[in-house]
MDAnalysis code that builds the backbone (N, CA, C; Angstrom):
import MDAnalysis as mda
import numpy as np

u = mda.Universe.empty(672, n_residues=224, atom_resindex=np.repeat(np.arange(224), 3), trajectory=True)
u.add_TopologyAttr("name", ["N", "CA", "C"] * 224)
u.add_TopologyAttr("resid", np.arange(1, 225))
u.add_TopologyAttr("resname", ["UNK", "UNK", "UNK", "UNK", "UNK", "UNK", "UNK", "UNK", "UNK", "UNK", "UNK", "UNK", "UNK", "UNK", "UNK", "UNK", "UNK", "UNK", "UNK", "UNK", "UNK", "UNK", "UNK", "UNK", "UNK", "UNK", "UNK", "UNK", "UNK", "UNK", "UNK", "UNK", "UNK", "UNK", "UNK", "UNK", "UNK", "UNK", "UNK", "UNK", "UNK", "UNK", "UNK", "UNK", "UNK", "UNK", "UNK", "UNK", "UNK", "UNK", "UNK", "UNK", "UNK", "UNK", "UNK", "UNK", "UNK", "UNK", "UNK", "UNK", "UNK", "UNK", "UNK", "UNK", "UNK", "UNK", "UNK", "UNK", "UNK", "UNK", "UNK", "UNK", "UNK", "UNK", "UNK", "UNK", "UNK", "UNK", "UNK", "UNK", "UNK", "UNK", "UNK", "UNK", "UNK", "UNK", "UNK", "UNK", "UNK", "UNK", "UNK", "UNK", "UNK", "UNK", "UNK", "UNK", "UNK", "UNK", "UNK", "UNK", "UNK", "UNK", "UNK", "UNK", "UNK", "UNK", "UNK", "UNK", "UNK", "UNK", "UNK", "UNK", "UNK", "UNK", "UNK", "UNK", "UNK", "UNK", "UNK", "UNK", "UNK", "UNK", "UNK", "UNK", "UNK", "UNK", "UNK", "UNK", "UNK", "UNK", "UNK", "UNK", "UNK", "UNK", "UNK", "UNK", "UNK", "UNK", "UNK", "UNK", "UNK", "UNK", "UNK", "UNK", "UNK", "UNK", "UNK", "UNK", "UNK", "UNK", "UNK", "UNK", "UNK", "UNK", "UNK", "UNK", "UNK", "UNK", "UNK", "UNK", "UNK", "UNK", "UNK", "UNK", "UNK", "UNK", "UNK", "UNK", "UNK", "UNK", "UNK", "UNK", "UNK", "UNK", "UNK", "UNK", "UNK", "UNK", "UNK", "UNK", "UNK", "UNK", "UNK", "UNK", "UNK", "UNK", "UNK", "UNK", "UNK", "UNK", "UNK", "UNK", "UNK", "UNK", "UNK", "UNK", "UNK", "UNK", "UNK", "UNK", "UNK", "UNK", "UNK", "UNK", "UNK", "UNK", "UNK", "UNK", "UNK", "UNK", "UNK", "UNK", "UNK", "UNK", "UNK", "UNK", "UNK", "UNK", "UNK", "UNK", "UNK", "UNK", "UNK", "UNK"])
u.atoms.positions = np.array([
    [61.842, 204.066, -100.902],
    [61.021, 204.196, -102.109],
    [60.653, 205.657, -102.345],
    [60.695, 206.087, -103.605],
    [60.469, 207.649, -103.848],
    [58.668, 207.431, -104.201],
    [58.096, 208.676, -104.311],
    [56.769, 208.959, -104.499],
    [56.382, 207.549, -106.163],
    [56.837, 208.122, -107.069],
    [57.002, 207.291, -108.478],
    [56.593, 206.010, -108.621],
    [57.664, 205.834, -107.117],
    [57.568, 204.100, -107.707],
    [56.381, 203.703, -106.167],
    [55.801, 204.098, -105.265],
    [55.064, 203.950, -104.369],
    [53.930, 204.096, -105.340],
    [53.745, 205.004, -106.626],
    [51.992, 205.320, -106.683],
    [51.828, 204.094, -107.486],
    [52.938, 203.674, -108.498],
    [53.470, 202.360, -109.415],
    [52.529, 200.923, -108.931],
    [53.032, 201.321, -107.668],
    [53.055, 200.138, -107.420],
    [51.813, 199.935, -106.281],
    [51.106, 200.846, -105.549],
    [49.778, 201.359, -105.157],
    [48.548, 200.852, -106.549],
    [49.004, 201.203, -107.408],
    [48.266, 200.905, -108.561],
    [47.878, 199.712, -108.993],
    [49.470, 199.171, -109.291],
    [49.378, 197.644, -109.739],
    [48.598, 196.406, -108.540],
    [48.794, 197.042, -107.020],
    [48.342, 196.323, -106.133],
    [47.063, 196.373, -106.063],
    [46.274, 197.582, -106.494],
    [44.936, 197.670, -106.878],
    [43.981, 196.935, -107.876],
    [44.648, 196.696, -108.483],
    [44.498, 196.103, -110.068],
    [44.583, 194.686, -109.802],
    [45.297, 193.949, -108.706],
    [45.363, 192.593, -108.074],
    [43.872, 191.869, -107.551],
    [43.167, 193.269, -107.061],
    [41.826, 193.121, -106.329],
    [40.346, 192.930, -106.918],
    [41.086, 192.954, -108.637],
    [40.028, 192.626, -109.363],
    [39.139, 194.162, -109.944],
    [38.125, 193.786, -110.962],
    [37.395, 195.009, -111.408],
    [35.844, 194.973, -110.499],
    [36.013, 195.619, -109.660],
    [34.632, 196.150, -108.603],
    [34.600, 197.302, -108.286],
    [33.236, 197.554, -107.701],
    [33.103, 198.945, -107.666],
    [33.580, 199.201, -106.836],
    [34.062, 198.587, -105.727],
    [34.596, 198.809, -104.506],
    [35.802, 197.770, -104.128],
    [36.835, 197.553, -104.639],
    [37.950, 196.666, -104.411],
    [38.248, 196.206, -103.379],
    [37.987, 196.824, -102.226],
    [38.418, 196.047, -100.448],
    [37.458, 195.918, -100.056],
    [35.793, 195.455, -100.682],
    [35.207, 195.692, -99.916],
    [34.721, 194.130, -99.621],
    [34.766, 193.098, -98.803],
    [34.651, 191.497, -98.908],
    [33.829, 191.290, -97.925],
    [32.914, 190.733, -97.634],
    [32.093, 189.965, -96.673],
    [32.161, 188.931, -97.224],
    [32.349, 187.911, -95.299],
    [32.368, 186.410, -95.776],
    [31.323, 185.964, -94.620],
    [31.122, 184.704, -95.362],
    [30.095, 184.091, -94.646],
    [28.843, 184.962, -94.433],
    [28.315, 184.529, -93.251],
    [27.295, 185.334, -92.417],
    [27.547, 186.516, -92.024],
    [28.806, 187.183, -91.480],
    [29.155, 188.668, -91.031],
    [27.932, 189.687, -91.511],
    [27.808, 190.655, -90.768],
    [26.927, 191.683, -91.435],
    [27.809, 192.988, -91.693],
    [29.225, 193.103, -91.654],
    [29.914, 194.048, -92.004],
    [31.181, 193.796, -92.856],
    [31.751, 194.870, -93.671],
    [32.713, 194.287, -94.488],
    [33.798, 194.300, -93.692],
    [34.903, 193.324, -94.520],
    [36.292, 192.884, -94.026],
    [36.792, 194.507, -93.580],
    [37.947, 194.760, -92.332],
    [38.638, 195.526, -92.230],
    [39.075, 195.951, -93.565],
    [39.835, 196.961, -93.780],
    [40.640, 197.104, -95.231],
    [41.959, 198.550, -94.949],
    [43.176, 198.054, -95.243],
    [44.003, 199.087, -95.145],
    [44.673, 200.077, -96.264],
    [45.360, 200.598, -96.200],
    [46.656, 200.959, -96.543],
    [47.990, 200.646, -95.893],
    [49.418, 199.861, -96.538],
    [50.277, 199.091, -95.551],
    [51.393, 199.894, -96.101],
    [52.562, 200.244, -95.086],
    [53.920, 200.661, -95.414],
    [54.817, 199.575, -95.117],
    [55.517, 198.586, -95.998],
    [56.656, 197.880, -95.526],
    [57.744, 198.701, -95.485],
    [59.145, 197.845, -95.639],
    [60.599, 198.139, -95.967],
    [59.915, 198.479, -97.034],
    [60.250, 197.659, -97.905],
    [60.153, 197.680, -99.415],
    [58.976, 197.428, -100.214],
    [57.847, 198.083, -99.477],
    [56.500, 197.566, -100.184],
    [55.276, 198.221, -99.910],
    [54.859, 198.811, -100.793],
    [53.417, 199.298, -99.971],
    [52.256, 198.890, -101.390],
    [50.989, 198.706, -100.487],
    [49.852, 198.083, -101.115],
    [48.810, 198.587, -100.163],
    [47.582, 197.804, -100.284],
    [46.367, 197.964, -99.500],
    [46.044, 196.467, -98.955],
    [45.350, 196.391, -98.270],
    [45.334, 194.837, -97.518],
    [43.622, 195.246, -96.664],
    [43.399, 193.850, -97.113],
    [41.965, 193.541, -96.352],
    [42.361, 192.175, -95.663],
    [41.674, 192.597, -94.567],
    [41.573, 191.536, -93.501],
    [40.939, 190.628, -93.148],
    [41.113, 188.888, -93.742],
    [40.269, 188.529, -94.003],
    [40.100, 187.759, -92.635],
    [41.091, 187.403, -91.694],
    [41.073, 187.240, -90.661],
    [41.220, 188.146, -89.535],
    [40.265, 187.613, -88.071],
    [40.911, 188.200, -87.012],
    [42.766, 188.404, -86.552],
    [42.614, 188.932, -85.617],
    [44.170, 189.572, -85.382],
    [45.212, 190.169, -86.206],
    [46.514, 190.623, -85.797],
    [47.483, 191.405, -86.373],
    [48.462, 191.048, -86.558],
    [48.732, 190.971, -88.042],
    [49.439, 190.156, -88.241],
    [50.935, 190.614, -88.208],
    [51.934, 189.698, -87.627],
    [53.039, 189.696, -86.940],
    [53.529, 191.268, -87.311],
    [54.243, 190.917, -88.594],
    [54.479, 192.612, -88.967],
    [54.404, 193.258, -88.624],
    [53.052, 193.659, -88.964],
    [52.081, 194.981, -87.919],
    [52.492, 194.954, -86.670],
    [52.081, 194.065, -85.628],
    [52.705, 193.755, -84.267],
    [53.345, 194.688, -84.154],
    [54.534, 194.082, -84.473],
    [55.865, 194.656, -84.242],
    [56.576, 195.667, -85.149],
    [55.891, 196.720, -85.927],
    [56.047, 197.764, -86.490],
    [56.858, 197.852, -87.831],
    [57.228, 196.636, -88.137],
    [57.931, 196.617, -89.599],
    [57.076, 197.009, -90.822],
    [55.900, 196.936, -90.151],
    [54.661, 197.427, -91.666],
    [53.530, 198.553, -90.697],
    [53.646, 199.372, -91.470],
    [52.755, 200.582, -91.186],
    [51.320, 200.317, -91.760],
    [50.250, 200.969, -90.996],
    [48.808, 200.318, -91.752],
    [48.287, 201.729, -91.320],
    [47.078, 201.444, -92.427],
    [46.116, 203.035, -91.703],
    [44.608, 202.695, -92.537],
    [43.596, 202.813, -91.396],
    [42.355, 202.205, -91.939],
    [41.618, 202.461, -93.043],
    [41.247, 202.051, -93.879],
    [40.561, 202.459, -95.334],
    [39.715, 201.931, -95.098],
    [38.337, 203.118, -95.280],
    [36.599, 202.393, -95.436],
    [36.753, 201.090, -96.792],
    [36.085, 200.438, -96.633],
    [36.167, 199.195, -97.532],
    [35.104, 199.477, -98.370],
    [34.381, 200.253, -98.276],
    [33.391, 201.033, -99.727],
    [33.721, 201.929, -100.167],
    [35.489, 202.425, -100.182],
    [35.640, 203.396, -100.969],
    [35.313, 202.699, -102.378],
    [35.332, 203.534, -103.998],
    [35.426, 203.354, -104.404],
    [36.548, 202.969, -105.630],
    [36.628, 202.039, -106.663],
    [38.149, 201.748, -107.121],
    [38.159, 203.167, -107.910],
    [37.647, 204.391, -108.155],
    [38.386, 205.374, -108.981],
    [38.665, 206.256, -107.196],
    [38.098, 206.265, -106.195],
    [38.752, 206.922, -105.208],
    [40.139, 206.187, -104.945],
    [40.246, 205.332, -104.705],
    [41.176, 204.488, -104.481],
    [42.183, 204.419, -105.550],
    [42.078, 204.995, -107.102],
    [43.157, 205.107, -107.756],
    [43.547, 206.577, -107.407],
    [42.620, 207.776, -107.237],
    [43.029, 208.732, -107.142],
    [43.814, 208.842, -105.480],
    [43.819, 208.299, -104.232],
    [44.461, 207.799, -103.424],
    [45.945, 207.924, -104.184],
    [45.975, 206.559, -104.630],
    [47.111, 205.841, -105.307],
    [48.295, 207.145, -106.028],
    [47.360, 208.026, -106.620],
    [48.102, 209.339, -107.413],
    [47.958, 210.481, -106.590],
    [48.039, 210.732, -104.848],
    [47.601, 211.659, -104.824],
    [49.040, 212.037, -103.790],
    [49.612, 212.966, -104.025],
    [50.938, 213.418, -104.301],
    [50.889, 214.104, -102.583],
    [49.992, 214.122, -102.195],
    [49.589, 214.396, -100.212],
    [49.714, 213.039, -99.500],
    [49.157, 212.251, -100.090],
    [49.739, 210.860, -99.677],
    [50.557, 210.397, -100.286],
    [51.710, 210.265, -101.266],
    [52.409, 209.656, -101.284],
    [53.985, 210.699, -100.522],
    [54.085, 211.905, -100.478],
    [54.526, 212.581, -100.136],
    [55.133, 212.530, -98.334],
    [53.791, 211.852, -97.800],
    [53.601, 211.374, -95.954],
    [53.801, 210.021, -96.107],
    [53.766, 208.973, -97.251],
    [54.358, 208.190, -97.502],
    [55.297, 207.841, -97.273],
    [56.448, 208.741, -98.702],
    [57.696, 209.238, -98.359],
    [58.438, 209.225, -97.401],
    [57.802, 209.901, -96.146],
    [58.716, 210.821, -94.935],
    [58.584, 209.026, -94.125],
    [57.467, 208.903, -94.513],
    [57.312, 207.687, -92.973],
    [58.706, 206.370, -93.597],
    [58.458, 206.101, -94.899],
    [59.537, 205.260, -95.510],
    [60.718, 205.669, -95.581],
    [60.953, 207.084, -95.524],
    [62.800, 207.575, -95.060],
    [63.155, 207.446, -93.934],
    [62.051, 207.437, -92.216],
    [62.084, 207.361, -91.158],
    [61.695, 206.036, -90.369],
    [61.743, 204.759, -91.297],
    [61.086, 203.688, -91.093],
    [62.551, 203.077, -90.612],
    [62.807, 201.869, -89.674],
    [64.054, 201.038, -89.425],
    [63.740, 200.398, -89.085],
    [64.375, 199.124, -89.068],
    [64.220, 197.293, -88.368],
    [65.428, 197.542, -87.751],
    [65.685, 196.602, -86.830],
    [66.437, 196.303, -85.538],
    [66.179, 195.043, -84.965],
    [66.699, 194.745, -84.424],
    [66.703, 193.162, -83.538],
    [66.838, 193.466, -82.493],
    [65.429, 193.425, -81.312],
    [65.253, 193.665, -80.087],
    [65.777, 193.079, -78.972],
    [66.466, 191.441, -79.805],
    [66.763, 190.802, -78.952],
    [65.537, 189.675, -78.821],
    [64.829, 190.088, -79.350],
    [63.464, 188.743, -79.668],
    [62.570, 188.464, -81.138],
    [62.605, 189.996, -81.632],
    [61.886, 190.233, -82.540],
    [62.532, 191.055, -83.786],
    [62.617, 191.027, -85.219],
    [62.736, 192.003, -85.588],
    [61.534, 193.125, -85.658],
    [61.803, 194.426, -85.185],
    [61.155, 195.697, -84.615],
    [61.241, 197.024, -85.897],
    [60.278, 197.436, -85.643],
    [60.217, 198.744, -86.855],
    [60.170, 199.971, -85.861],
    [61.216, 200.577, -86.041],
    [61.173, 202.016, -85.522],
    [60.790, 203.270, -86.600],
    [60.231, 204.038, -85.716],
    [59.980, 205.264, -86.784],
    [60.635, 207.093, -86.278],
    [61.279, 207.425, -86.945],
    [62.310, 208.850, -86.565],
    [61.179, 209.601, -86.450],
    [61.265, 210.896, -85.268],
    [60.019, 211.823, -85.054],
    [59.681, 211.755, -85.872],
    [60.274, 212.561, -87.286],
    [59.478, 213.247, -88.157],
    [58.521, 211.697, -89.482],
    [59.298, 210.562, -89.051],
    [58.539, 209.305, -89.978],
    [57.230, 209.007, -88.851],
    [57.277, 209.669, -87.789],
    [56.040, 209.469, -87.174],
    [55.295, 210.565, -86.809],
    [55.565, 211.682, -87.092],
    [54.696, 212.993, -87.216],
    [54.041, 212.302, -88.434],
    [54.919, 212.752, -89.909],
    [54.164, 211.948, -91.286],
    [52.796, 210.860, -90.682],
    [53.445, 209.380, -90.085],
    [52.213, 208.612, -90.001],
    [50.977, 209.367, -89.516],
    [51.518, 210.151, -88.249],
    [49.765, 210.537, -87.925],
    [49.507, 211.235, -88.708],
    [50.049, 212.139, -89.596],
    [49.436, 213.217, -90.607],
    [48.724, 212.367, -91.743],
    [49.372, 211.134, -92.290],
    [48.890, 210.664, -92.934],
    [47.502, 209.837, -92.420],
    [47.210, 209.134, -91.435],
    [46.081, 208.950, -90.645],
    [44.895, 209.845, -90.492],
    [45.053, 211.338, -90.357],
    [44.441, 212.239, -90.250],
    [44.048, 212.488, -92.021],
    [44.918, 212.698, -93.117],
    [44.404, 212.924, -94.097],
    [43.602, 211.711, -94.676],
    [43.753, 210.385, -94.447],
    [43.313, 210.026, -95.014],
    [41.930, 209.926, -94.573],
    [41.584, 210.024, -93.085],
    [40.176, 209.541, -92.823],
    [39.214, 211.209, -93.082],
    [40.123, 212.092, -93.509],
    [39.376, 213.534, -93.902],
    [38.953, 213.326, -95.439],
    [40.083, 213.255, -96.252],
    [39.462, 213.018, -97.392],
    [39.377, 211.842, -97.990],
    [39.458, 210.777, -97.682],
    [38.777, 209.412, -97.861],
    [37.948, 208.234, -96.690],
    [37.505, 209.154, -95.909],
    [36.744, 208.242, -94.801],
    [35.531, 208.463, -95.025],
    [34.048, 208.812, -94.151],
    [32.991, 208.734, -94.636],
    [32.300, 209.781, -95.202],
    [33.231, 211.068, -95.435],
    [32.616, 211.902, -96.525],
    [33.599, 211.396, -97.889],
    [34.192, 210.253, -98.166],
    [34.736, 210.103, -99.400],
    [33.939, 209.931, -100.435],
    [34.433, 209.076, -101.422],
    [33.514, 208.184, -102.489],
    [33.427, 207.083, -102.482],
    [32.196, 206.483, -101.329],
    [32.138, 205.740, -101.204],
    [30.945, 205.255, -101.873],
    [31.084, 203.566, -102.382],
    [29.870, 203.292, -102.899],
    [28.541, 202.814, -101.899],
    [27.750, 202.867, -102.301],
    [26.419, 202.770, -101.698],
    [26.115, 201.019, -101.501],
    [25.940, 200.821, -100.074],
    [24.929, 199.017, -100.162],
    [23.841, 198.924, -99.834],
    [23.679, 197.560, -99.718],
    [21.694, 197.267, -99.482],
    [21.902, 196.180, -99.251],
    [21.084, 195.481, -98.222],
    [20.851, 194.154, -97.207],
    [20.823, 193.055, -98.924],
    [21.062, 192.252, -98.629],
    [20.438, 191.192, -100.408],
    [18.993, 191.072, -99.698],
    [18.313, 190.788, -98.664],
    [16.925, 191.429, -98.648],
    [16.173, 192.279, -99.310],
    [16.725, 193.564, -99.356],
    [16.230, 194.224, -100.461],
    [16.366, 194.211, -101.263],
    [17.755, 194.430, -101.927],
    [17.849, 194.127, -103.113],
    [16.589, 193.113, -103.828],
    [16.524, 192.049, -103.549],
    [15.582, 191.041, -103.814],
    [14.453, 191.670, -103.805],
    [13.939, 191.731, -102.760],
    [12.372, 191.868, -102.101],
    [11.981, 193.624, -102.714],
    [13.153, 194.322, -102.109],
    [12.503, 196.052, -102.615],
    [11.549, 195.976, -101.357],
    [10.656, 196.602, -101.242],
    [9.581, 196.682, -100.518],
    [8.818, 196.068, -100.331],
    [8.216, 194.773, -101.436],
    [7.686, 194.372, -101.215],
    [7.798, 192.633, -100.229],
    [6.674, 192.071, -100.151],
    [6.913, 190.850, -98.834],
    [7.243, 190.011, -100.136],
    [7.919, 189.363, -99.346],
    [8.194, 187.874, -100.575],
    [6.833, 187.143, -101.167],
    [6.700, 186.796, -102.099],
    [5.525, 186.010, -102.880],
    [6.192, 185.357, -103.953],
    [4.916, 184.497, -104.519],
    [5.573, 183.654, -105.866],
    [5.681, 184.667, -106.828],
    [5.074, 185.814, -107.116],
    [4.535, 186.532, -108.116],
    [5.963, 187.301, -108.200],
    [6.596, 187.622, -107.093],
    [7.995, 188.587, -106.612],
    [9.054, 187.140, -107.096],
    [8.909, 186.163, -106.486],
    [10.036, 185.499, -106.776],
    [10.306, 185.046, -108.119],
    [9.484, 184.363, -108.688],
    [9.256, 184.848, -110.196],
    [9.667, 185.054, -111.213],
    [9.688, 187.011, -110.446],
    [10.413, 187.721, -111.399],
    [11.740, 187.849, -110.666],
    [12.580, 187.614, -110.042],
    [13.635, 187.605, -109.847],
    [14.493, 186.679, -110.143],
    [13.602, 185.156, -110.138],
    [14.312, 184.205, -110.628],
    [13.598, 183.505, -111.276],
    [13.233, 183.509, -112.490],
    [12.089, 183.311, -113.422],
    [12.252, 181.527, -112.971],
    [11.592, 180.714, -113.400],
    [11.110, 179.496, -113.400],
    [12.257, 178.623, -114.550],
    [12.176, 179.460, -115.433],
    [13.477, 178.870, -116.029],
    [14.860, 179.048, -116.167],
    [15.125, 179.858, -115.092],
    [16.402, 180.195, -114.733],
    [17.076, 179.316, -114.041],
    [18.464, 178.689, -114.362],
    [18.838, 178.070, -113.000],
    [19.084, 179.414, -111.459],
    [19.003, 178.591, -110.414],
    [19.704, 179.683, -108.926],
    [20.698, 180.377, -109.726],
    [21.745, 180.054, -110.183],
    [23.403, 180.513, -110.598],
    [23.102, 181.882, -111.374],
    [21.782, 181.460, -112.245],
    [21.388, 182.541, -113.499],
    [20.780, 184.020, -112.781],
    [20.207, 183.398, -112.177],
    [19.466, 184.458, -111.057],
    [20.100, 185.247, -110.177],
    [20.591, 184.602, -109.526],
    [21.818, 185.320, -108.819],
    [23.324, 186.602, -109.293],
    [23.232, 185.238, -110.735],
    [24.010, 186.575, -111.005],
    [23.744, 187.675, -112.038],
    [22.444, 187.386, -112.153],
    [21.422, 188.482, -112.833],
    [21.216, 189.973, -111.896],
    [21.029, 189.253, -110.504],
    [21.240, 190.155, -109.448],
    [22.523, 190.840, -109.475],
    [23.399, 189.932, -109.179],
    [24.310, 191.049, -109.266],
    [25.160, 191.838, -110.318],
    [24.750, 191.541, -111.782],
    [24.720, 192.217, -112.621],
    [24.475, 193.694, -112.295],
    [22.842, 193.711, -112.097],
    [21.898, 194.428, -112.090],
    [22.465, 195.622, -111.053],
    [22.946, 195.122, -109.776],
    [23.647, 195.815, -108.738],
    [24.817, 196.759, -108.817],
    [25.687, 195.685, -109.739],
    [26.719, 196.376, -110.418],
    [26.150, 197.653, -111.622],
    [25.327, 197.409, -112.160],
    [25.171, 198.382, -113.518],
    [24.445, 199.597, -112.626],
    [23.649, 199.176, -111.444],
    [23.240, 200.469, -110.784],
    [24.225, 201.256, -109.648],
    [25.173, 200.593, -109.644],
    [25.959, 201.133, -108.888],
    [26.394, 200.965, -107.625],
    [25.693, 199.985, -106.864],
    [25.843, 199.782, -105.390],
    [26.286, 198.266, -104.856],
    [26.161, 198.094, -103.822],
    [27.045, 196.579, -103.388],
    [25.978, 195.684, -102.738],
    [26.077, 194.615, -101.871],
    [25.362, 193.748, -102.344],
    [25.819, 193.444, -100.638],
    [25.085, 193.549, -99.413],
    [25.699, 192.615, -98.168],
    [24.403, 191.818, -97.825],
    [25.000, 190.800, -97.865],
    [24.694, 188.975, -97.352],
    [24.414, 188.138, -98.781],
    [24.034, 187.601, -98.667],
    [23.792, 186.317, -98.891],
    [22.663, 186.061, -100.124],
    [22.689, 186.576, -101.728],
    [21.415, 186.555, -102.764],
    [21.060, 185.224, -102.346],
    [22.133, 184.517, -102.712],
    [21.175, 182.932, -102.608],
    [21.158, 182.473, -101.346],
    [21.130, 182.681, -100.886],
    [20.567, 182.176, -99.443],
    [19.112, 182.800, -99.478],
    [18.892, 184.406, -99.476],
    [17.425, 184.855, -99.866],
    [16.595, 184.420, -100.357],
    [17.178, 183.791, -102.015],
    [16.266, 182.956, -102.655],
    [15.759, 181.707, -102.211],
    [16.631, 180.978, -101.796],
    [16.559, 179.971, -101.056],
    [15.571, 180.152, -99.725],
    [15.670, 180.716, -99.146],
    [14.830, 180.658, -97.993],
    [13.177, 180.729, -98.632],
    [13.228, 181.825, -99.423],
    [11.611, 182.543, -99.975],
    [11.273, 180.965, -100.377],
    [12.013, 180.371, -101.151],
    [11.680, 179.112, -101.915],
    [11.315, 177.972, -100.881],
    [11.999, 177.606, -100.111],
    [11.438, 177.044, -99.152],
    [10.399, 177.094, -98.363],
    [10.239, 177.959, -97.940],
    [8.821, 178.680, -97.503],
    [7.638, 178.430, -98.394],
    [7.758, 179.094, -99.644],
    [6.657, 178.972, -100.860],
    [6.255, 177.885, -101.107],
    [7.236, 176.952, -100.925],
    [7.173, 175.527, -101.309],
    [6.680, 174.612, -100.365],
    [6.891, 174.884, -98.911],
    [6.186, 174.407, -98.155],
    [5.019, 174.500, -97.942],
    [4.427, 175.625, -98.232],
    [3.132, 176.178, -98.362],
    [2.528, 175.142, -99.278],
    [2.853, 175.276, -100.288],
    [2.073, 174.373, -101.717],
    [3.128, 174.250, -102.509],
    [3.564, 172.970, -102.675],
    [5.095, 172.180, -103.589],
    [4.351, 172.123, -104.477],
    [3.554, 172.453, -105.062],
    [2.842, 171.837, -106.588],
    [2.537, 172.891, -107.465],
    [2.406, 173.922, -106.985],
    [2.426, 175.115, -107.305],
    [3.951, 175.750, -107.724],
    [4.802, 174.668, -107.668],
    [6.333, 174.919, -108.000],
    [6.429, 174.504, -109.510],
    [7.048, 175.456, -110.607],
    [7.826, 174.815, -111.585],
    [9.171, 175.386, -112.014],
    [9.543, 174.055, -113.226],
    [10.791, 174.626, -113.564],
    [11.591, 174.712, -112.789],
    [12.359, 175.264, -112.547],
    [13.622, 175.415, -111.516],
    [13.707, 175.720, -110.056],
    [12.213, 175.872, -109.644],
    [12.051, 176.185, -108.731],
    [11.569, 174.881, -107.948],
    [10.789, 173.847, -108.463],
    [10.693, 172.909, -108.159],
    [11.898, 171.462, -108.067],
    [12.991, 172.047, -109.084],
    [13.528, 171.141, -108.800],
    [14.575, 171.313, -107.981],
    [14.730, 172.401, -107.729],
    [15.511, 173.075, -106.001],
    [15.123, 172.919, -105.380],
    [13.833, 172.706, -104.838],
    [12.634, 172.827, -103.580],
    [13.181, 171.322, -103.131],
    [12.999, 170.434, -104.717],
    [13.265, 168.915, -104.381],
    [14.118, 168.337, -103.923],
    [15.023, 169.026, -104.635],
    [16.480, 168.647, -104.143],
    [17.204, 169.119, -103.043],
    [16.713, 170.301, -102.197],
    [17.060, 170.810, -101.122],
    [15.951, 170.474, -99.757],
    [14.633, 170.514, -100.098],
    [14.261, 170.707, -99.084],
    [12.923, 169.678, -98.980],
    [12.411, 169.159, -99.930],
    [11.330, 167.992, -100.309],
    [11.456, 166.957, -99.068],
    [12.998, 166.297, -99.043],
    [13.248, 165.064, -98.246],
    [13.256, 165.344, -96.775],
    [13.583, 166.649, -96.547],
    [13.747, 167.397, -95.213],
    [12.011, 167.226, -94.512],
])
């Protein structure tokens, strides 16, 4: 693959990941950190890849796909300028002219010629210089804060975050509206936050619940 069709297609694989401020950046479940996230060299293919599972996958293993770690809060205009940036696609290049499969006799195997593996580490080295943690990366916050800010949870706080006539769904993604238009990301769980404060509040005094807040309390946690 020449530089051209690598940034082509760097691009279009970007554009797969959806419009966020940060495209690789995924937490699932409970985790308190985001998914791994790469940059990958096949034969015939290069993209970015987040890891949504443990281990390595076969490929990788066995060297037919080249990877190199990408903070998962870069941002998607760092990450396009990545995509166009003629220092990486250039170490790209060398590693994809010096890249080979072979049959080991068990496996097909990816070899790399000195100079397709001088390139990889050069490219390893540039990228965590100018896109690792002095890059452009976007900024997060616990969904604790986000929510709460400073202050302790109350009805008066919850409230206003999820007014009484809001459904959860409305609220939530009022939040992350709000997150998005200010610029930063969002790790754990909004509704689970809400949910908990609500439970709590509600246990305290269920009657003192309305609107939507009461009929979540009821339906989640009343019978409990």
């Amino acid at each position: 693959m020449k530089k051209a069709e690598m940034s082509a297609k760097l691009l279009a694989a970007l554009r797969e990941f959806g419009d966020s401020l940060a495209p690789l950046h995924v937490m699932l479940g409970n985790e308190l950190e985001p998914r791994p996230a790469y940059l990958f060299l096949g034969e015939d293919e290069v993209g970015f890849r987040v890891a949504y599972s443990d281990g390595t996958p076969e490929a990788v293993w066995n060297g037919r796909v080249r990877e190199w770690s990408l903070h998962p809060r870069l941002s998607a205009d760092a990450l396009r300028r990545l995509a166009e940036d003629d220092r990486v696609l250039s170490l790209l290049e060398r590693v994809a002219a010096g890249l080979s499969v072979e049959w080991d006799g068990s496996n097909r195997v990816g070899r790399l010629s000195p100079d397709a593996a001088a390139a990889e580490e050069e490219l390893g080295d540039l990228l965590e210089r100018e896109y690792g943690l002095d890059g452009d990366l976007v900024p997060s916050y616990d969904a604790d804060e986000v929510v709460w800010g400073m202050n302790v949870p109350s009805r008066e706080k919850l409230a206003e975050v999820w007014p009484p006539e809001k459904s959860l769904d409305e609220a939530v993604s009022a939040l992350e509206e709000m997150a998005r238009s200010e610029g930063f990301l969002v790790r754990g769980d909004l509704e689970r936050v809400l949910l908990d404060a609500l439970e709590s509040l509600g246990d305290e005094d269920p009657d003192a619940l309305t609107g939507e807040h009461r009929r979540e309390y009821e339906a989640r946690f009343a019978a409990a």
